[in-house]
C-alpha positions in Angstrom: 0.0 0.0 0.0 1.2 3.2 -0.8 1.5 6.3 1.4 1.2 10.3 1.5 4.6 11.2 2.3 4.1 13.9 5.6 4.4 17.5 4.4 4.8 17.9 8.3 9.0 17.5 7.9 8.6 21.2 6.3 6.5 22.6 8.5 7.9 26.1 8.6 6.7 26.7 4.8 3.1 24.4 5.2 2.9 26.8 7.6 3.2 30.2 6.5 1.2 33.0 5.5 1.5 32.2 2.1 -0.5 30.6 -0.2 1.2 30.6 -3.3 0.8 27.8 -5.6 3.0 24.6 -4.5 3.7 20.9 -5.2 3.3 18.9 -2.0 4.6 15.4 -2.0 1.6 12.2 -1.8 1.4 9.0 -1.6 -1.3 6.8 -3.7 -2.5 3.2 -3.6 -0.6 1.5 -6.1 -3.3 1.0 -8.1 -4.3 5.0 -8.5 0.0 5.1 -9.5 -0.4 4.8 -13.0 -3.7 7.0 -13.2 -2.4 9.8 -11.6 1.2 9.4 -13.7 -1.2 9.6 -16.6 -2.5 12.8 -15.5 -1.6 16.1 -17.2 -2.7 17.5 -13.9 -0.8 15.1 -11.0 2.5 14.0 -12.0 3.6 10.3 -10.5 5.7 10.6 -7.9 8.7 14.7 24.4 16.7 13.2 32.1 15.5 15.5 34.4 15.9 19.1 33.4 19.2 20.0 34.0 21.0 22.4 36.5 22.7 23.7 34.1 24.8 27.0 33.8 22.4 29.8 32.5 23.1 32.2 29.7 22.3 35.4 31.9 25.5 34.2 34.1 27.8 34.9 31.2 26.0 37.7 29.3 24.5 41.1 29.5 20.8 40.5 31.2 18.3 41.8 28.9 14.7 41.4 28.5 14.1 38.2 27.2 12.0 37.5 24.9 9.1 34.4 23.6 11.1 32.6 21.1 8.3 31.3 19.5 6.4 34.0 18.7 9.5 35.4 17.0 10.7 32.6 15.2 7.7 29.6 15.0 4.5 30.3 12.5 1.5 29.8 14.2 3.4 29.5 17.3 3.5 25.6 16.7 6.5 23.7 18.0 8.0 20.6 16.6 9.2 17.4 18.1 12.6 18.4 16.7 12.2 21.4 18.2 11.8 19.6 21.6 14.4 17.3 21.7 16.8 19.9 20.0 16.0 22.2 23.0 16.8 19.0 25.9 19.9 18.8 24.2 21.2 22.2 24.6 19.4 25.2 25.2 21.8 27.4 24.1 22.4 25.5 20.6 18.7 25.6 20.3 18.6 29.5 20.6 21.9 29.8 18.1 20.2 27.8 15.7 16.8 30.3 15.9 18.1 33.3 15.8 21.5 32.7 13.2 20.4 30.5 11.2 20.7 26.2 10.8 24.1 25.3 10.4 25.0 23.4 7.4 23.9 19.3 7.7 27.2 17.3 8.0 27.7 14.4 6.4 26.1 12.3 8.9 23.1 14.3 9.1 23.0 13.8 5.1 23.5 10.2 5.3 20.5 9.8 8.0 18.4 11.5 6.2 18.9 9.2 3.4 18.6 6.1 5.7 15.2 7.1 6.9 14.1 8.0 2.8 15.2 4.5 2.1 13.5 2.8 5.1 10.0 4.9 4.0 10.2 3.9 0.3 10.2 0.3 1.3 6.4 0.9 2.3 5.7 4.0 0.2 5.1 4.9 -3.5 4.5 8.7 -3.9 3.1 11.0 -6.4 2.9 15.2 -6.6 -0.6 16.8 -5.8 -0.4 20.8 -6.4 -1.5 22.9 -3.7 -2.9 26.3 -3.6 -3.5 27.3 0.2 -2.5 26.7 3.6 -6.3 24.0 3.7 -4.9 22.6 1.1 -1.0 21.6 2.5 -2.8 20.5 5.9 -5.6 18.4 3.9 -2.4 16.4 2.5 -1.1 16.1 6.0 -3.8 14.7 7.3 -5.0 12.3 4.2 -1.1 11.2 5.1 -2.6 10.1 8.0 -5.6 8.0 6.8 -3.4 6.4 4.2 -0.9 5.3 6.8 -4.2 4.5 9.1 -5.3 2.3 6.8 -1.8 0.6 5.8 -1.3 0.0 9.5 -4.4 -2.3 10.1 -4.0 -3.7 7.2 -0.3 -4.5 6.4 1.1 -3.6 10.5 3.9 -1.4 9.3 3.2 2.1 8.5 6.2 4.8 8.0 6.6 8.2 8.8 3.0 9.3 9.3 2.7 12.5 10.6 0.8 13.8 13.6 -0.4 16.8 15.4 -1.6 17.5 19.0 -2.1 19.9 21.7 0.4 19.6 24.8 0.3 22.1 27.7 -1.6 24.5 25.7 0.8 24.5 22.6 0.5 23.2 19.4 2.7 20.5 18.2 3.4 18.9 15.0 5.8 15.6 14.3 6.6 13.0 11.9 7.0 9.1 13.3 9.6 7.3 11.7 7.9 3.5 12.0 4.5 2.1 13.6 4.4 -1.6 14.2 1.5 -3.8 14.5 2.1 -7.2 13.5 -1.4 -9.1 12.2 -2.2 -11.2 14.8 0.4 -10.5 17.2 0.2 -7.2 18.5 -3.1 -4.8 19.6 -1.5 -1.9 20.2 1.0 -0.2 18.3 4.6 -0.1 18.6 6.0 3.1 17.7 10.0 3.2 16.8 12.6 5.1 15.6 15.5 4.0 13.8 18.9 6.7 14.1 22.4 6.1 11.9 25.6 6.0 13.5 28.8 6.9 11.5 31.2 4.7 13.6 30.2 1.0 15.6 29.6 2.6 18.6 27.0 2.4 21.0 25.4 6.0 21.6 25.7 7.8 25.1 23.4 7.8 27.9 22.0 11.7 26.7 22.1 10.7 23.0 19.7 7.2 24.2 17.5 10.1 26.5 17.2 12.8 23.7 16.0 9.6 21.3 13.6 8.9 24.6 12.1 12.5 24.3 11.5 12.2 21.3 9.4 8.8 21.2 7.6 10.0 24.1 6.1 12.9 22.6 5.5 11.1 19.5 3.5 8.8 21.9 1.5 12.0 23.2 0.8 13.1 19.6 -0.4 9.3 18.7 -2.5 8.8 21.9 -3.8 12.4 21.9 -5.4 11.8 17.9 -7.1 8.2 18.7 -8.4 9.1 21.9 -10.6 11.6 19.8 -9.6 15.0 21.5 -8.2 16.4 18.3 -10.3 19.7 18.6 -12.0 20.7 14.9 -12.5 24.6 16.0 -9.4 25.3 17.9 -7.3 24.0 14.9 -9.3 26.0 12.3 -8.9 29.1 14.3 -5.3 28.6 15.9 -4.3 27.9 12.0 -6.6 30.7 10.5 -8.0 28.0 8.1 -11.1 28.2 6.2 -13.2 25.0 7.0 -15.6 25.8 4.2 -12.2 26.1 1.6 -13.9 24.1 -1.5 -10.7 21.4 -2.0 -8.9 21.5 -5.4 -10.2 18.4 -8.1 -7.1 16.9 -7.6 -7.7 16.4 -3.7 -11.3 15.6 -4.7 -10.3 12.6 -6.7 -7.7 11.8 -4.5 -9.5 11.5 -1.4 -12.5 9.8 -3.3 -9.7 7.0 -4.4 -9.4 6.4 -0.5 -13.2 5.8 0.4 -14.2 9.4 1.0 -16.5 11.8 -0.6 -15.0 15.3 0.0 -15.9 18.7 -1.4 -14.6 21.2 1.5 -11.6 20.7 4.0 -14.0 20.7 6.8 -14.7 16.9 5.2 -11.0 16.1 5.5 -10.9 16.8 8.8 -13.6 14.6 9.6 -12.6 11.9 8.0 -9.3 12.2 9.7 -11.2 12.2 13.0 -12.8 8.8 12.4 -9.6 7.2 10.9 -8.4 8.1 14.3 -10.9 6.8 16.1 -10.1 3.4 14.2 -7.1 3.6 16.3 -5.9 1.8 19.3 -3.8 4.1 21.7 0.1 2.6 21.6 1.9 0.3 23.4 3.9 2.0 26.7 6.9 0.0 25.0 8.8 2.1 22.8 11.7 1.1 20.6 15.0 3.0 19.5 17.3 1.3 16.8 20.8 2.1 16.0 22.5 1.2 12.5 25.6 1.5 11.4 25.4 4.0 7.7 27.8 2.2 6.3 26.1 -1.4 6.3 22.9 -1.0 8.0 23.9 -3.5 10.8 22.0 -2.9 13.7 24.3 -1.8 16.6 22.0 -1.7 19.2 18.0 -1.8 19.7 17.0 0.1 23.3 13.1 -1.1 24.4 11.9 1.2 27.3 8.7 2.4 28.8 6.9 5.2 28.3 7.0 7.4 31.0 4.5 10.4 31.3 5.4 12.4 34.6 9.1 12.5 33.4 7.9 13.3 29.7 5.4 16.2 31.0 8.4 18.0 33.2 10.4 17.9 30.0 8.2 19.2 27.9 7.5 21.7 30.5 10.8 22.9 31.0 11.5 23.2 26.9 8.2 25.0 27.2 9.4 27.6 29.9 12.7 28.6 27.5 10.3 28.7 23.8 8.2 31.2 25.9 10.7 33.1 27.6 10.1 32.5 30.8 13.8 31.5 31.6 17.2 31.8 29.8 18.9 29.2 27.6 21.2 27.0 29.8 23.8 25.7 28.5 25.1 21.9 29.1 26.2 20.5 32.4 29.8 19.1 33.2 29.6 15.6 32.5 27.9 16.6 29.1 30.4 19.3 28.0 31.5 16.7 25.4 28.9 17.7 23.1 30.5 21.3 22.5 33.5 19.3 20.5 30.8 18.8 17.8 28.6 21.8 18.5 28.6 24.4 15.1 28.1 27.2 17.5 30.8 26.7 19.6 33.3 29.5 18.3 30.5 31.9 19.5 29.3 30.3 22.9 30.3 32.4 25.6 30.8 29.3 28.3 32.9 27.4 25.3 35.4 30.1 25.0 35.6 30.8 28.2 36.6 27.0 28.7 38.5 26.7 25.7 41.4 26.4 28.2 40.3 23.5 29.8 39.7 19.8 27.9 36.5 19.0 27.8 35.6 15.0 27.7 35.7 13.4 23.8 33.3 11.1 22.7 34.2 8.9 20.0 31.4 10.0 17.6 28.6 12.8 18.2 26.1 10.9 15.9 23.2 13.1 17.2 20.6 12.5 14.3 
């Protein structure tokens, strides 16, 4: 079964205030493939927050200020945006307000890992869209298809998802959901991460990949429980849930089972694939490979564990709004400065530039 490929993973640009004419990536049923290639109009294709140093003990105090209202559309946060910020606050706020850095080569060769992994349960094609409706109808028909492919095949791949979690909006992508026919009744959510050497990854680069499946957990649990909330979405997103869909999404989301003239229709449809749903399993599963063979290095099963997840997410929450400076990383995790773009301008590096920090055989942090 093919799969719409989640327009969540550029969710700055779905995003925006504009609603210039785009193509959006989609996924079809193998079967609609060759009609839609055809086409003239649709080419084929969440540890404990940290004591650490703050910023405001280095530099100048100034008023400080919601990071997310300056720099986050919508004010919606990622799961990126999370675990990037448990990682190192300060990083988090370099990376805002210079600029991304440039993706090494391990960051490239992830990337293709995970595009690789996807394609093995994925066959996409191009839908153009026109508005803002339009990019989040695709995001969530991403989410029926993989629905559908997960109760019926128990494998789905990066299907995105979208929640409210104290009061903010959050949007992710899940890298694999497993529910083996017959052997499982809840899903297993997992992620797999590449390693550039055969190493096993630290005990913050195994709780940053924690967060991270943990929130994805919130996201999943939050959509099939039903509490995905119609009205706050449309006015939290300024959408239109009378926008009349383009004939392309029409004939699309008629392919899938659905009659759909308007995006409010989407939506509801998305609401009862979720309620399809079971909530997933408090197991969740990190993976490590090697890039350059794809042997599995290590596979980490833990449980989920909400109290710990909700003071994280709190405490990411508290820097996003301003409520307290960036801190930057505690002693035994100094380490990650050796592999830290930023670090020529961090205040606490240069200032212990003197000193050796702790070397870690590989940073790997993908």
């Amino acid at each position: 079964m093919a799969f719409i490929e989640a327009a969540l993973s550029s969710t700055r640009s779905l995003l925006s205030s504009s609603s210039s004419s785009r193509l959006s990536p989609l996924s079809t049923p193998p079967s609609l493939l060759a009609r839609h290639a055809s086409s003239s109009h649709t080419p084929p294709s969440l540890a404990s927050p940290s004591a650490a140093v703050r910023a405001g003990d280095v530099e100048d105090c100034a008023p400080r200020v919601s990071l997310i209202k300056r720099f986050r559309s919508k004010k919606v946060l990622s799961v990126t945006d999370i675990t990037s910020t448990e990682w190192c606050d300060k990083q988090m706020e370099f990376k805002v307000v210079h600029g991304k850095p440039k993706k090494t080569a391990a960051m490239v060769a992830g990337s293709n890992r995970h595009t690789e992994l996807e394609k093995e349960v994925v066959e996409k094609i191009e839908i153009q869209v026109n508005s803002r409706e339009e990019s989040w109808a695709l995001k969530f028909l991403n989410f029926v298809v993989g629905a559908n492919q997960l109760l019926f095949e128990g494998l789905t791949r990066e299907i995105p998802v979208v929640g409210v979690i104290q009061g903010r909006w959050m949007v992710g992508v899940i890298d694999e959901v497993r529910m083996p026919i017959g052997k499982a009744i809840m899903p297993i959510l997992v992620d797999t991460k590449t390693r550039c050497t055969a190493t096993v990854p630290s005990e913050a680069q195994k709780r940053n990949g924690r967060l991270q499946l943990m929130c994805y957990k919130y996201l999943w649990d939050y959509l099939v429980a039903g509490t995905f909330p119609p009205g706050r979405f449309f006015n939290h997103f300024g959408l239109n849930p009378l926008y009349i869909l383009s004939d392309n999404i029409k004939q699309y989301t008629a392919s899938l089972g659905c009659h759909a003239e308007r995006f409010e229709d989407v939506v509801r449809y998305y609401r009862e694939s979720c309620f399809l749903l079971p909530r997933s399993d408090d197991q969740l599963l990190l993976r490590y490979e090697l890039q350059s063979d794809r042997s599995l290095l290590e596979e980490c099963q833990f449980a989920h564990d909400a109290v710990w997840l909700e003071n994280q997410v709190e405490e990411c929450l508290k820097f996003w709004s301003g409520e307290r400076e960036a801190a930057y990383v505690t002693e035994d995790e100094k380490w990650k400065c050796n592999f830290c773009s930023f670090s020529g301008i961090c205040p606490v590096y240069a200032k212990a530039s003197d000193s050796k920090f702790g070397h870690h055989s590989s940073y790997d942090h993908s």
